[in-house]
N, C-alpha and C positions, 0 to 999 in steps of 0.2 A: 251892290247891284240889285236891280228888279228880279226877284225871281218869278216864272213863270209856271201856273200849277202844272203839277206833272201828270202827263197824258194818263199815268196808271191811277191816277186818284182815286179813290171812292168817296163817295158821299159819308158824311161822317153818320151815325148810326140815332136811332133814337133809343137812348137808356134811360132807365128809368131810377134816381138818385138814391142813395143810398142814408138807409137811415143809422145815421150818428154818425155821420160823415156833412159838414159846411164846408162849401169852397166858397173862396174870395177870390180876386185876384188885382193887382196893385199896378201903377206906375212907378218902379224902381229909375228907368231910365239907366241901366247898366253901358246905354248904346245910344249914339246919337238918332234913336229911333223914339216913333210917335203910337206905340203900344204898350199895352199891359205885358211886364215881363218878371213880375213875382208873383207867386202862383202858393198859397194858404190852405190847407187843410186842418181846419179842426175835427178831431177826434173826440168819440166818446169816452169815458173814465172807461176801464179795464179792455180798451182795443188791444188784438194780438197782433202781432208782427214780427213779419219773416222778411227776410232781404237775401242777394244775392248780387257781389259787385265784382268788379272788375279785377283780375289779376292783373293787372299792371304793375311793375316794380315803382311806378313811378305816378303812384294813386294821388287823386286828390286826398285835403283834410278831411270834407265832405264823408268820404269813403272811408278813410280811418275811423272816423268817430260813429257812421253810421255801421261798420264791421263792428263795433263796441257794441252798441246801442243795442241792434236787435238779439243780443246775447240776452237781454237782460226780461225779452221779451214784451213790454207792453209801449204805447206809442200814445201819444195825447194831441199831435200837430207834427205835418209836413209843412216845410217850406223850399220853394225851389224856385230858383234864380237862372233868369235864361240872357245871354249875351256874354258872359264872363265866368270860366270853368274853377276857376280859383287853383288853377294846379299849377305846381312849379313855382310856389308863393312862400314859400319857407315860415318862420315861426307870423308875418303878418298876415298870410292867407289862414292860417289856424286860427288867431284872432277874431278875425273878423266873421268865420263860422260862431265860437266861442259867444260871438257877444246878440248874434241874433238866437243862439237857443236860450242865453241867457233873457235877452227880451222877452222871446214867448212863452216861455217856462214863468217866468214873473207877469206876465196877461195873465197865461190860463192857471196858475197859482199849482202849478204840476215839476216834477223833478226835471232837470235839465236834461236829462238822459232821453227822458219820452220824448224830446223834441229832434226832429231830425230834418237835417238839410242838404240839398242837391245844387249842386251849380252845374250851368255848361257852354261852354262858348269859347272864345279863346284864351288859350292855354299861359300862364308866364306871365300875366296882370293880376295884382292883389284883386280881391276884391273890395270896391270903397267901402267902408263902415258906416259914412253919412249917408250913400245911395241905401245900403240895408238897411239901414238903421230906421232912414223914411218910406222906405217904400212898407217893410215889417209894419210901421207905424198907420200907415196909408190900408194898407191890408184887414188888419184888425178893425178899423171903424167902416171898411166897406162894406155895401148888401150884398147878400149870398150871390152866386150865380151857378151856370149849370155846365156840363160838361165839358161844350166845347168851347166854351170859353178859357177856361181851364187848359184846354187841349190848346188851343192856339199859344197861351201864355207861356208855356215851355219851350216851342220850339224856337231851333235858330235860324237854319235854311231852310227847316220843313217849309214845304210849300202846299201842304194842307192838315186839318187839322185831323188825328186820331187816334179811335175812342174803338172799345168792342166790348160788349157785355156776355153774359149768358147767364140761365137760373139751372138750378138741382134741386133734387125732393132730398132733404132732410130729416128721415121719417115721412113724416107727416107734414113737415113744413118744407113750404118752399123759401129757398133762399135766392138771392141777385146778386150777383157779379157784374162790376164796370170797371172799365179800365183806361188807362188815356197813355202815350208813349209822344217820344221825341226822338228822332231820330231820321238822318240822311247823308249823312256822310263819315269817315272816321267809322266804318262797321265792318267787324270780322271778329268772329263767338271766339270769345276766350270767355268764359259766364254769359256775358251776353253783351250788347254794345247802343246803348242808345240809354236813356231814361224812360224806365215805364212802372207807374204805379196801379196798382189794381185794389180796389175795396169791393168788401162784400158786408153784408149783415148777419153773416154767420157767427157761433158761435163757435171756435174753433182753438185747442189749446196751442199753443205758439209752439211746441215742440213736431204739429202733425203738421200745422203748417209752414214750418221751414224746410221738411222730408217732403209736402207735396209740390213746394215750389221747386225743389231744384230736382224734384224730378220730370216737371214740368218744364223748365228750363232747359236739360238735356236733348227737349227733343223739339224746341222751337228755337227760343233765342239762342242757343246755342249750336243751331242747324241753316244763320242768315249770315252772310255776308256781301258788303255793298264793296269794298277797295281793300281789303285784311287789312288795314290798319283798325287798332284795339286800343277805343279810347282811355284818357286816365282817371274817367270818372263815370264810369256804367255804374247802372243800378237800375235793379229793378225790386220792386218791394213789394208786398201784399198787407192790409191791415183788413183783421174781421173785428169787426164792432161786438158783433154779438147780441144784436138790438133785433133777430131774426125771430129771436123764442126756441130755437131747436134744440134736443138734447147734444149736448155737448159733443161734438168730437174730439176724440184724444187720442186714437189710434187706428189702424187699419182696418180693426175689428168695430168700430162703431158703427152702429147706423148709418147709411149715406156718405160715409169716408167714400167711397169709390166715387159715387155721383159726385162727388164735391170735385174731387182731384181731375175727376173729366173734362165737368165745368172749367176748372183754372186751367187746365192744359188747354180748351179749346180759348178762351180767352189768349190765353199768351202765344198760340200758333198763331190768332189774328190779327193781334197786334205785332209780333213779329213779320208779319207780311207786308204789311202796311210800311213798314221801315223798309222792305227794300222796293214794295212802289215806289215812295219817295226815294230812291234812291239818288245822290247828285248830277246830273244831267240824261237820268233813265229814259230808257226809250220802250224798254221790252223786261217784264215780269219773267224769268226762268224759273223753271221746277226742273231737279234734277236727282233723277231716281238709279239709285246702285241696288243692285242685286247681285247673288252669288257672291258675294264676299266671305272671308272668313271668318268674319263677326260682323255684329252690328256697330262696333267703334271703329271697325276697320273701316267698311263701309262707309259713315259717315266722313273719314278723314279723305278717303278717295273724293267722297262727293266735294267735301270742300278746296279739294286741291284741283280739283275742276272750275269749282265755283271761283275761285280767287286768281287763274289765269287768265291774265291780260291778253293772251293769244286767242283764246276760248270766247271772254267776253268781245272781245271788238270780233271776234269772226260774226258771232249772233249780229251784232249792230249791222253789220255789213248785212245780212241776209246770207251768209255763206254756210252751207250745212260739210265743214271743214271736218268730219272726222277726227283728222291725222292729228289734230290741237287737244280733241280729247283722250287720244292714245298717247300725245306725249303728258300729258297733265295725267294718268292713270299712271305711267311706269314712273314718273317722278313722285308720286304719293309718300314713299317710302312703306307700301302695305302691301302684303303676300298678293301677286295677281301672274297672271299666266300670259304671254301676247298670242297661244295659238286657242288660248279657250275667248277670250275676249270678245263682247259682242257690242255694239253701239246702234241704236236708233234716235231719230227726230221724229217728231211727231208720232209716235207709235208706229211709223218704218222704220226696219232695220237695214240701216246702210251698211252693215259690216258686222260679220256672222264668225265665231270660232278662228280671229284671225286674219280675216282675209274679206274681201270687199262683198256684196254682194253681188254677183251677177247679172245683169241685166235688170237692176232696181230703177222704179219711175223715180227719178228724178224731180218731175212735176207738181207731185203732193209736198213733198220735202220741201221744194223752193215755195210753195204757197203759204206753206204753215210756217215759215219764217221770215213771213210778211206780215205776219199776225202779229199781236203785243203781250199773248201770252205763248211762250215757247216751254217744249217737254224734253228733253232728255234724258234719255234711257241710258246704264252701263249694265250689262250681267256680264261680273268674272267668271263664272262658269265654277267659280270653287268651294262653295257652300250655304249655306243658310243667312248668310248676314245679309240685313238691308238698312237703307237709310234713305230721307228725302231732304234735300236742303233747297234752300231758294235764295236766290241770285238774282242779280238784273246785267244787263251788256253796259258796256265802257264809249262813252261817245264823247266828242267834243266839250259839251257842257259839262261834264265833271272838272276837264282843266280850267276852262271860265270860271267856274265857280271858284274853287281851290286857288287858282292863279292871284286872286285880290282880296282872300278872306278878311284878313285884319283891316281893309279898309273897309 
């Protein structure tokens, strides 16, 4: 089906490319569609890389071989395949990974391990070995191209394309960060839920940067949920070239170690956002803010058991500021919470104070600000210092459209 762009779109960003990083991108034809949908990165010699994928008991190969790969720390070429996830493929979906790293391994005359591959689309179809095989081939003798091109080449229902960069001082030098994801449906943070790669020019040793990613990780991609369902081939990866000049980071203690982990956190909070704009039939952007929690893990689990209620999400679509859906989604959490300290606001009014409703609250602003496309909610359990934010989007009709006919 046509998808239509989603009202939360943004415009995709202007980054500026990264040096020792080429993209291509190819005609695989994974899908009876008339787009670019392999998607090539070459690498510079001694690029670092860190990843971070999907707990799924029921992972793609993709994902097994890339959990290998980035052990080994260094990367020479991503390749990622959009229309067909390759999961649920048994020893021929393995294969058919198997023989495109073999390909690009033998192009760029580098170990087969440096080569790493992403699939995403639907689940329980091998992936074809002659579509890879040409499109890989297709790839390789194509001209460079720039972002979003790239960005558009991965996704599958995304219904736009995105990208978010940012730089940090490195000492003395300034480094860039860009990044591109895929992702709108099938999203609920178990690590995180969508495909998204991020390069920089830094020079950074693969051990600080698999520590800054999943700390970075904790507190974006795995604070978004579009439907809690947790796909079987998430990944999200980082590669520094190191083509920046900067003194090395290696640890906490370096130079610019903070700046940098800033940089990549604000990158992956924004590309995480982006995935739940695009959310499948989105209508309205949520932020949803816990306070007073007993930790900040509690906190964020409250948030997501908000975020992933169906009663919660369709009251927002409706425009109803329903409290009682986030009082039952708070005592269902399973996390230490109180119902006579409990406070709830929309739009920065508090509808329900310590328990109990508020009193003669306008009404007025509530109902306005959930006519809007970006909505706030507030929870303070009243019990401690924990906080979290996570982001959400409401549940409308076009989610089951979408979903209803994927495979065709």
């Amino acid at each position: 089906m046509e998808l239509e762009t989603s009202p939360l779109a943004l415009p995709f960003p202007d980054m500026p490319m990264i040096d020792g990083v080429t993209l291509r991108v190819a005609r695989a034809r994974y899908k009876n569609w008339d787009r670019a949908d392999l998607t090539f990165a070459e690498l510079a010699e001694g690029t670092s890389v860190a990843g971070v994928f999907t707990k799924s008991a029921c992972a793609s190969s993709e994902v097994e071989l890339g959990r290998a790969g980035v052990k080994q720390g260094c990367a020479r070429a991503l390749v990622v395949n959009a229309g067909n996830s390759n999961a649920f493929t048994g020893y021929r979906g393995r294969e058919a990974v198997e023989a495109i790293m073999d390909q690009v391994s033998a192009a760029l005359g580098c170990p087969r391990e440096e080569v790493f591959v992403s699939s995403t689309g639907v689940i329980g179809v091998p992936l074809p070995k002659d579509k890879a095989r040409g499109g890989v081939a297709a790839a390789l003798e194509a001209e460079p191209c720039g972002w979003e091109d790239a960005a558009n080449a991965i996704g599958t229902t995304d219904t736009f394309a995105k990208g978010a960069g940012a730089s940090a001082m490195v000492g003395d030098t300034r480094v860039e960060l860009a990044g591109i994801i895929k992702g709108s449906g099938m999203i609920a943070p178990d690590m995180a839920t969508m495909l998204g790669y991020i390069f920089t020019d830094a020079d950074i040793a693969p051990a600080f940067l698999q520590e800054a990613l999943e700390r970075a990780n904790a507190q974006t991609f795995s604070c978004i949920t579009v439907d809690g369902d947790t796909s079987t081939s998430d990944t999200v990866m980082v590669f520094a070239t190191g083509k920046a000049g900067n003194t090395r980071i290696e640890s906490w203690d370096s130079p610019g170690a903070d700046a940098f982990a800033a940089a990549l956190a604000e990158v992956c909070r924004n590309l995480g956002q982006l995935v739940v704009r695009d959310g499948e039939g989105a209508q309205k952007f949520i932020t949803i803010r816990v306070l007073g929690a007993a930790s900040d893990d509690s906190a964020r689990r409250v948030g997501l058991a908000i975020a992933n209620s169906p009663l919660v999400k369709t009251a927002i679509a409706g425009e109803d500021a329903n409290w009682g859906r986030v009082v039952m989604a708070v005592g269902k959490a399973g996390e230490p919470a109180d119902r006579d300290k409990l406070s709830i606001a929309f739009g920065g009014i508090w509808t329900a104070r310590n328990g109990v409703p508020v009193e003669d609250y306008n009404e007025a602003p509530v109902a306005a600000h959930l006519k809007g496309e970006e909505i706030d909610i507030a929870v303070d359990l009243g019990l401690g210092e924990g906080r979290a934010t996570v982001w959400t989007c409401d549940l409308t009709h076009g989610y089951i459209a979408i979903n209803g006919d994927y495979r065709s």
